[in-house]
C-alpha positions as CSV (number, residue, x, y, z in Angstrom):
1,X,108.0,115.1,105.1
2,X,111.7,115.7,104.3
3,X,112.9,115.6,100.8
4,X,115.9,113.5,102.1
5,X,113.0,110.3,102.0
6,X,111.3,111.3,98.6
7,X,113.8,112.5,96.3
8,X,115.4,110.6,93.3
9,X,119.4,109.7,94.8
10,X,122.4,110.0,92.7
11,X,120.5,111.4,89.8
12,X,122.1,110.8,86.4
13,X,123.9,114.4,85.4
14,X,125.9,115.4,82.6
15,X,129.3,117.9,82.6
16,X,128.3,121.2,81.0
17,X,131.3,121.1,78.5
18,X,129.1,118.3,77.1
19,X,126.7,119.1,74.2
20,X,123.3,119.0,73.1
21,X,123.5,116.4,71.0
22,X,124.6,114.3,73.7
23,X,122.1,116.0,76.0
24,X,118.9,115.1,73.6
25,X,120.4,111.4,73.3
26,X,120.6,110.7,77.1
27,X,116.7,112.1,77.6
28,X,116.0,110.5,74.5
29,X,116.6,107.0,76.4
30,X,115.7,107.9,80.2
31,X,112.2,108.3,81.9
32,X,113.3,111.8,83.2
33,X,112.8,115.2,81.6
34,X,115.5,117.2,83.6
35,X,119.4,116.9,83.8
36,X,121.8,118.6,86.6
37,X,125.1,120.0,85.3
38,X,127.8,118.9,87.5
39,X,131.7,119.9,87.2
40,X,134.5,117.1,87.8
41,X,133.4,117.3,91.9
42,X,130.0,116.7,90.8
43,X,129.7,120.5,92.5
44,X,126.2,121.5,90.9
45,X,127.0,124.2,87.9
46,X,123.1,124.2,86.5
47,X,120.2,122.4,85.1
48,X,118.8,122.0,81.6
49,X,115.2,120.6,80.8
50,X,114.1,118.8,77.5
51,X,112.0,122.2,77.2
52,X,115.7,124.0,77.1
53,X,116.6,121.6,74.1
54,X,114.0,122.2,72.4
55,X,114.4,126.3,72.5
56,X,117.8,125.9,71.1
57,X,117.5,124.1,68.3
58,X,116.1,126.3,64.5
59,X,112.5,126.5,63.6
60,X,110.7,123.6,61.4
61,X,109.6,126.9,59.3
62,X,113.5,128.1,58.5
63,X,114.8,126.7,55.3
64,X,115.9,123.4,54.3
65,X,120.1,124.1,54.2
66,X,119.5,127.0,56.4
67,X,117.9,124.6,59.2
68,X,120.0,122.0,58.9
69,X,123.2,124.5,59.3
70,X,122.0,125.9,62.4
71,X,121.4,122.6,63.7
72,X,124.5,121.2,62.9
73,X,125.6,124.4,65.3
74,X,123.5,123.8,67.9
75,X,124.2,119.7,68.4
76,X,127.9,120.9,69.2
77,X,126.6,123.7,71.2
78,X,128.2,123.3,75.1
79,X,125.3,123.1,77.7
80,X,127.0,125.8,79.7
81,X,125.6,128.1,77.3
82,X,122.2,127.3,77.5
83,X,121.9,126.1,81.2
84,X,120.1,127.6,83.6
85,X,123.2,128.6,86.0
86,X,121.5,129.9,88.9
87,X,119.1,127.5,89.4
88,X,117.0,126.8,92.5
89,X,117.9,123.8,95.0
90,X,116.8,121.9,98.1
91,X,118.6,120.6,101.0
92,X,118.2,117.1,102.4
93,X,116.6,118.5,105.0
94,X,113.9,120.5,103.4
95,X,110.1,120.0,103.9
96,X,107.3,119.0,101.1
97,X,106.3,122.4,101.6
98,X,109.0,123.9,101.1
99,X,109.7,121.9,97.2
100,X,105.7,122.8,97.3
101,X,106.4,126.9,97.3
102,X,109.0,126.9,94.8
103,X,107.5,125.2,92.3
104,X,104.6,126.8,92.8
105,X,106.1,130.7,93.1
106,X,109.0,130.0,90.2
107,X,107.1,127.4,87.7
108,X,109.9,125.4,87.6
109,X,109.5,121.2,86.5
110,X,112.8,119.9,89.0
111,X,114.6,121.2,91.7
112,X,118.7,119.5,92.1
113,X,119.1,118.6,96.1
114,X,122.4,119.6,97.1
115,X,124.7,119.1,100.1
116,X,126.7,121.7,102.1
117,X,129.3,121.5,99.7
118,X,126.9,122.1,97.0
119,X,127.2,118.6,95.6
120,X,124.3,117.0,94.0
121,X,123.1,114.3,95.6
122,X,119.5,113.8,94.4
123,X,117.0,115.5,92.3
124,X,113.2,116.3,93.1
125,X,110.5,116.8,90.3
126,X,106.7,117.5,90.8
127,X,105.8,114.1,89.8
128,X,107.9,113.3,93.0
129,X,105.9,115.9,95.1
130,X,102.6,114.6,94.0
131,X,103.8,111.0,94.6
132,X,104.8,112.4,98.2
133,X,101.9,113.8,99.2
134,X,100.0,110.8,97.7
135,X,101.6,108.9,100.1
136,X,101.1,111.2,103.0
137,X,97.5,111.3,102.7
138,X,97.0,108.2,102.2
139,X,95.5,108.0,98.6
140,X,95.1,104.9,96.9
141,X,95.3,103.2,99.5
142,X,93.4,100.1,99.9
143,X,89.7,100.8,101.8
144,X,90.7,104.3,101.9
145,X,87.8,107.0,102.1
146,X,88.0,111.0,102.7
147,X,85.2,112.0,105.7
148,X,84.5,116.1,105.5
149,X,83.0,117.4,109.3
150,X,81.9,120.7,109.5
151,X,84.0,122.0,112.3
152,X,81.5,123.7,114.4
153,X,84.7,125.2,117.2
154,X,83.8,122.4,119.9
155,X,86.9,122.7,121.6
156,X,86.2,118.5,121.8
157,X,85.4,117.8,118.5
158,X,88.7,115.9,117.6
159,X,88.5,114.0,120.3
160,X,85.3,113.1,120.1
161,X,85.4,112.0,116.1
162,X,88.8,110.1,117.5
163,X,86.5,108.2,119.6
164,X,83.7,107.7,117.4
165,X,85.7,106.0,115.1
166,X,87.4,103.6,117.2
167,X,84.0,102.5,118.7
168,X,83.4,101.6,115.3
169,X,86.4,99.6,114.9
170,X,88.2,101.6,112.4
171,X,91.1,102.9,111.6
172,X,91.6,106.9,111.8
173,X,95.3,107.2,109.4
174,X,95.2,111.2,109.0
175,X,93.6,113.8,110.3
176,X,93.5,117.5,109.2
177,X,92.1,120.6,110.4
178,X,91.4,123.5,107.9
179,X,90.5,127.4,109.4
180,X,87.6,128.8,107.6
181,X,88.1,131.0,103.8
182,X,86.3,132.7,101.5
183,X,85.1,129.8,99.8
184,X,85.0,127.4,102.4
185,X,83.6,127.0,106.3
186,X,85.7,125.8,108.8
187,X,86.3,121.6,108.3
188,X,88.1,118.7,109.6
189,X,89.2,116.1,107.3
190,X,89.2,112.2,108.3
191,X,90.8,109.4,106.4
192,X,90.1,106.1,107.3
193,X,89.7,102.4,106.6
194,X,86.7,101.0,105.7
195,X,84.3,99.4,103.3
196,X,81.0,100.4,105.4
197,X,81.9,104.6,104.8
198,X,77.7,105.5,105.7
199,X,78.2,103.3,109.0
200,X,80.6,106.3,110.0
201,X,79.1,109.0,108.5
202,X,76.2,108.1,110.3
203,X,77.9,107.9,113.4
204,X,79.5,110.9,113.0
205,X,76.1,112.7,112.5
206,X,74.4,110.6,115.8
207,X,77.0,112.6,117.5
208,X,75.5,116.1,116.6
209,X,78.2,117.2,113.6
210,X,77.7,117.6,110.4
211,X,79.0,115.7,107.5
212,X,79.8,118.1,105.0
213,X,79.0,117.4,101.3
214,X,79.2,120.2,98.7
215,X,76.4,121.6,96.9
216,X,76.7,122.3,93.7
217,X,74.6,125.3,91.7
218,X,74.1,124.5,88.2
């Protein structure tokens, strides 16, 4: 779950004495939506998004020669003037969740990973998140199905699921336990491996619990 395994490494950057012309062409070409500003130690200085190009340059609803002035302007603006200095940034070492609350609490796109030294060394975007957590639980992959239990507080019940499934000779990859809200009762979450999914369920339910399905009020 560190961001050290699911980051993008050696991201490409740009120098903020660089401009936005230069800027626009570089997304222009690449797959990515978000550059890091690095100095000549490729110390981290700030971030600019695509969104941040866009800002700068004049309104489609300014005059002809007035437009293309300010845009003539703007293409040899320097990034350091329309970076986003302090901007957030990850160690190595951070957790999912922790990538998870700051894009989530700051609505940001990317967040540069950083060193000790403050050196970038990787860049992590939400498409890299969801990819992550894709991977953790275990989505997409092949004969993979989600099993909801209603978790009843049988101080036994993990064990006992654990065992159910490996009677039926299959594979158990994650398991997750989720406390009761508002909205929801109390559940436990089993992914496993199989093409027979109501061979399980009906298992599961032999055992006294009960598979959870939602019901829907139209």
């Amino acid at each position: 779950m560190f961001i050290h395994y699911h980051m993008t490494p050696i991201p490409t950057a740009m120098h903020p004495e660089q401009t936005v012309a230069e800027a626009i062409d570089m997304l222009e070409v690449s797959p990515f939506r978000h550059l890091p500003l690095v100095d000549d130690e490729g110390v981290l200085q700030g971030i600019i998004s695509d969104r941040d190009l866009r800002s700068a340059r004049p309104s489609t609803v300014a005059r002809s020669k007035e437009r293309q002035n300010v845009e003539n302007a703007v293409m040899q603006t320097r990034l350091s003037k329309i970076m986003t200095a302090d901007c957030l940034t990850l160690s190595p070492m951070a957790t999912l969740d922790d990538a998870l609350f700051l894009f989530q609490s700051h609505k940001v796109g990317a967040l540069p990973v950083v060193d000790e030294e403050t050196r970038l060394i990787g860049i992590f975007t939400i498409g890299d998140l969801l990819k992550a957590y894709r991977n953790l639980f275990g989505v997409g992959e092949r004969g993979s199905v989600l099993i909801s239990i209603v978790d009843d507080g049988d101080p036994q019940i993990l064990s006992n699921l654990i065992r159910i499934i490996e009677e039926k000779s299959v594979q158990c990859t994650r398991l997750l336990r989720k406390a009761e809200t508002r909205r929801t009762k109390a559940m436990i979450y089993l992914r496993v491996n199989t093409y027979n999914i109501r061979s399980v369920q009906k298992a599961i339910e032999a055992a006294g619990y009960v598979v959870h399905t939602p019901h829907v009020s139209l």
